[in-house]
N, CA and C atoms as a LAMMPS dump frame, in Angstrom:
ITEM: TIMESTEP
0
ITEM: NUMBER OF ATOMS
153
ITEM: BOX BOUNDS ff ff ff
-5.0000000000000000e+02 5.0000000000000000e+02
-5.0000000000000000e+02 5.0000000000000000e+02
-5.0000000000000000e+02 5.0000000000000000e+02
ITEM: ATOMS id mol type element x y z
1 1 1 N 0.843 -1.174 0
2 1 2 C 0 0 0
3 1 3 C 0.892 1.242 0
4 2 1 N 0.679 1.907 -0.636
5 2 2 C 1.703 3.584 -1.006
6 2 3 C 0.783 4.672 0.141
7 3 1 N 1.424 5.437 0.298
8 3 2 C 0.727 6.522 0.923
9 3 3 C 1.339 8.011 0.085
10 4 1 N 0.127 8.53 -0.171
11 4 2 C 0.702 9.412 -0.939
12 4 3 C 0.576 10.874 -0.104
13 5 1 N 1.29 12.037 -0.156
14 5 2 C 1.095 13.113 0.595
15 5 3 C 1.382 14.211 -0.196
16 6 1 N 0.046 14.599 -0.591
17 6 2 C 0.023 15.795 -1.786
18 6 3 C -0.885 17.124 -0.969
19 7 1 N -0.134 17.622 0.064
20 7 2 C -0.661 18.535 0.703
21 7 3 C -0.163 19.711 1.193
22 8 1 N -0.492 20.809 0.628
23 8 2 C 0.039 21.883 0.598
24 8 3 C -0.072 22.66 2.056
25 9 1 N 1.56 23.03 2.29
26 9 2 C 1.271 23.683 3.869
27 9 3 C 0.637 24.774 3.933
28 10 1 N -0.02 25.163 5.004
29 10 2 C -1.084 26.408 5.568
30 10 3 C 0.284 27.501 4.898
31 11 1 N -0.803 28.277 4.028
32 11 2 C -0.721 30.008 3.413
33 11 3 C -1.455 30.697 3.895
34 12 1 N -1.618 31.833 3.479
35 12 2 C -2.55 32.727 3.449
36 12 3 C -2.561 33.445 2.03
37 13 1 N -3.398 33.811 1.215
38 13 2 C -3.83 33.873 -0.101
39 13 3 C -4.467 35.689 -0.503
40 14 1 N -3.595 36.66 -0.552
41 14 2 C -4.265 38.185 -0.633
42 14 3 C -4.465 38.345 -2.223
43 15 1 N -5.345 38.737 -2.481
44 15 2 C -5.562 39.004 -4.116
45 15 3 C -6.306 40.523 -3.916
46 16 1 N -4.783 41.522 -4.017
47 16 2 C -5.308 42.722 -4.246
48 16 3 C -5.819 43.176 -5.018
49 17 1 N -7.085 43.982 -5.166
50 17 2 C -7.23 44.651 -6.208
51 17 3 C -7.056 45.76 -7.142
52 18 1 N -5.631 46.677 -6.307
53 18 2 C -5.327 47.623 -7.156
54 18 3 C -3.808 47.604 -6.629
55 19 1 N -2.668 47.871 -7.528
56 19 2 C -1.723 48.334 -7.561
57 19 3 C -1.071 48.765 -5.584
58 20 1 N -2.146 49.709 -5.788
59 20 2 C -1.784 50.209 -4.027
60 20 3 C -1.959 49.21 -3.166
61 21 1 N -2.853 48.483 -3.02
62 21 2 C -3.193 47.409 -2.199
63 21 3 C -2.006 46.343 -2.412
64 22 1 N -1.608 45.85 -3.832
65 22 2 C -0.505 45.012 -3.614
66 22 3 C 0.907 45.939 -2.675
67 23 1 N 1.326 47.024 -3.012
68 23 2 C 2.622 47.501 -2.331
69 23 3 C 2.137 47.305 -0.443
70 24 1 N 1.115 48.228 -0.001
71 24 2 C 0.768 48.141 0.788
72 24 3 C 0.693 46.487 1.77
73 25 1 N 0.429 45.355 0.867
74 25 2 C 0.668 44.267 1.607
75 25 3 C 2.215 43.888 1.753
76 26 1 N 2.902 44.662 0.328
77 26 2 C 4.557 43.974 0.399
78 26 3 C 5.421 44.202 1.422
79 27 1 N 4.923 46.225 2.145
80 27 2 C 5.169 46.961 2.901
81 27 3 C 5.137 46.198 4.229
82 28 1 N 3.582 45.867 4.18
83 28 2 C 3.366 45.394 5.572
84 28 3 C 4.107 43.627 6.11
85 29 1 N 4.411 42.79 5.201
86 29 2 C 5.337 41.754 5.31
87 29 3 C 6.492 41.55 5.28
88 30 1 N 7.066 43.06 5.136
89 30 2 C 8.523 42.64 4.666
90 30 3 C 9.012 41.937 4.002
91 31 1 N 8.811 41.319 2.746
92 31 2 C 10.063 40.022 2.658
93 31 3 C 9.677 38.892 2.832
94 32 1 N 8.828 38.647 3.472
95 32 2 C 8.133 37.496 4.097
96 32 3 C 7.065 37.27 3.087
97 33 1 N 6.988 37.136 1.905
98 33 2 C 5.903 36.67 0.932
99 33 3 C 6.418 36.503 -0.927
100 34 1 N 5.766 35.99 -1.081
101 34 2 C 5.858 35.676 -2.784
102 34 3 C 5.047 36.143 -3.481
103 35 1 N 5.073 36.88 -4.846
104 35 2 C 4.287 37.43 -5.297
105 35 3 C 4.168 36.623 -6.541
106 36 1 N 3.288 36.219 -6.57
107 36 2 C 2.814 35.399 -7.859
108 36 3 C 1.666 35.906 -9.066
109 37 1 N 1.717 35.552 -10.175
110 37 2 C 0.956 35.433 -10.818
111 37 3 C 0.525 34.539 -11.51
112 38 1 N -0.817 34.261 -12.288
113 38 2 C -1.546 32.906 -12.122
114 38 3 C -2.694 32.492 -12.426
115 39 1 N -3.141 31.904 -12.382
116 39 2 C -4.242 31.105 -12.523
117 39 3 C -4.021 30.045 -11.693
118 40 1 N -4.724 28.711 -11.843
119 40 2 C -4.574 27.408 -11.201
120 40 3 C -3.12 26.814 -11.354
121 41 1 N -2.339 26.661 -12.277
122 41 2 C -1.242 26.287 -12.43
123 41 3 C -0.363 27.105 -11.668
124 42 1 N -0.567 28.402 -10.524
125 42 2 C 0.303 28.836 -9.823
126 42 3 C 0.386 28.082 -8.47
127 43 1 N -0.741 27.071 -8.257
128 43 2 C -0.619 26.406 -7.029
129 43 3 C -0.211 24.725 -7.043
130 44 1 N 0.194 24.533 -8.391
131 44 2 C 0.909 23.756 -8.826
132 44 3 C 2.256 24.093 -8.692
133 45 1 N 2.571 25.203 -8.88
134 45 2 C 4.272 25.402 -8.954
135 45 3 C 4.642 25.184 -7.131
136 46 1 N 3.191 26.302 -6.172
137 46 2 C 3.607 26.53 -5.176
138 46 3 C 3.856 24.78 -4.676
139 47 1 N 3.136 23.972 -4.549
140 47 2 C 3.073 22.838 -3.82
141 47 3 C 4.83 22.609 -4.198
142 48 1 N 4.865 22.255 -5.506
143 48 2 C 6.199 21.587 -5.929
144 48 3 C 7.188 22.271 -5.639
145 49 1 N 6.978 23.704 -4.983
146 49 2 C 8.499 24.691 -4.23
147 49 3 C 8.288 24.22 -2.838
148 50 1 N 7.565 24.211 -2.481
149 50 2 C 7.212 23.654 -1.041
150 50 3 C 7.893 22.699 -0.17
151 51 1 N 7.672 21.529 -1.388
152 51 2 C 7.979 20.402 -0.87
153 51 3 C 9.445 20.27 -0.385
């Protein structure tokens, strides 16, 4: 029997909607985040950096 473990660790997910709102979150994390762009295939890449 295989056990498989395809589970992505706890994020948190901001989808700003204007320009200001993205700086304003970059501001407020410092450094501490990834800025992606995407569709569904961006949470494909994330899992597989993850791991």
């Amino acid at each position: 029997m295989a056990v498989i473990r395809d589970i992505i660790p706890a994020f948190e997910l901001f989808q700003p909607a204007s320009i200001d709102d993205a700086v304003r979150l970059i501001d407020k994390y410092r450094g501490d985040y990834w800025v992606l762009a995407g569709g569904l295939d961006s949470m494909d890449w994330l899992k597989d950096r993850l791991r």
